[in-house]
C-alpha positions as CSV (number, residue, x, y, z in Angstrom):
1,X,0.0,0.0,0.0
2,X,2.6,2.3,0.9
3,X,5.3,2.2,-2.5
4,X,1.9,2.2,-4.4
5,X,-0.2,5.0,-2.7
6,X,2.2,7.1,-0.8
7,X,5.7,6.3,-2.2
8,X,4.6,6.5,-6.2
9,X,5.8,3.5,-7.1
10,X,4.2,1.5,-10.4
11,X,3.0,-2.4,-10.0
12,X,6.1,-3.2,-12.0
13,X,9.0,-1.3,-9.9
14,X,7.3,-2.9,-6.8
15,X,7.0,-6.5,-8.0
16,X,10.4,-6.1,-9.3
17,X,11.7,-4.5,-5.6
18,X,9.8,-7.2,-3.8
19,X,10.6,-10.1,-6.4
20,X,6.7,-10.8,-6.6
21,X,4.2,-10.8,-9.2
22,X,2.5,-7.9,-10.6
23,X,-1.0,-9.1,-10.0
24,X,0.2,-10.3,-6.5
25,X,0.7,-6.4,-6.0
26,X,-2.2,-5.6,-7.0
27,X,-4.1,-7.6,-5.2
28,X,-2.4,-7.0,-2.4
29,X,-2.7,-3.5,-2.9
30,X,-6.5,-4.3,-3.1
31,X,-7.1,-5.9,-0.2
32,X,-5.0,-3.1,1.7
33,X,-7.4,-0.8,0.6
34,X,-10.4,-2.7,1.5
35,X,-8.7,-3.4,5.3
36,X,-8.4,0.3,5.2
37,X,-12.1,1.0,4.2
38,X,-13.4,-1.0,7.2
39,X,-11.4,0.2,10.2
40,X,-12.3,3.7,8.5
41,X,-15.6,2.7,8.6
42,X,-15.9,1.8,11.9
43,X,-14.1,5.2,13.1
44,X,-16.9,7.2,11.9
């Protein structure tokens, strides 16, 4: 979540950074953002 969203980082600089699969970032990325929508959720 953070290279993607904060950092600027593509899908392809991460996967090659983490030596992972493009789509494994973004799902990953995904499902951070989903985590994120719930505990924001339940803040407010």
């Amino acid at each position: 979540f953070n290279m993607f969203v904060i950092d600027g980082y593509s899908h392809k600089e991460i996967s090659d950074y983490l030596n992972i699969n493009e789509n494994t970032s973004k799902s990953q990325l995904f499902k951070a953002r989903k985590q994120l929508q719930v505990w924001l959720k339940n803040w407010f």
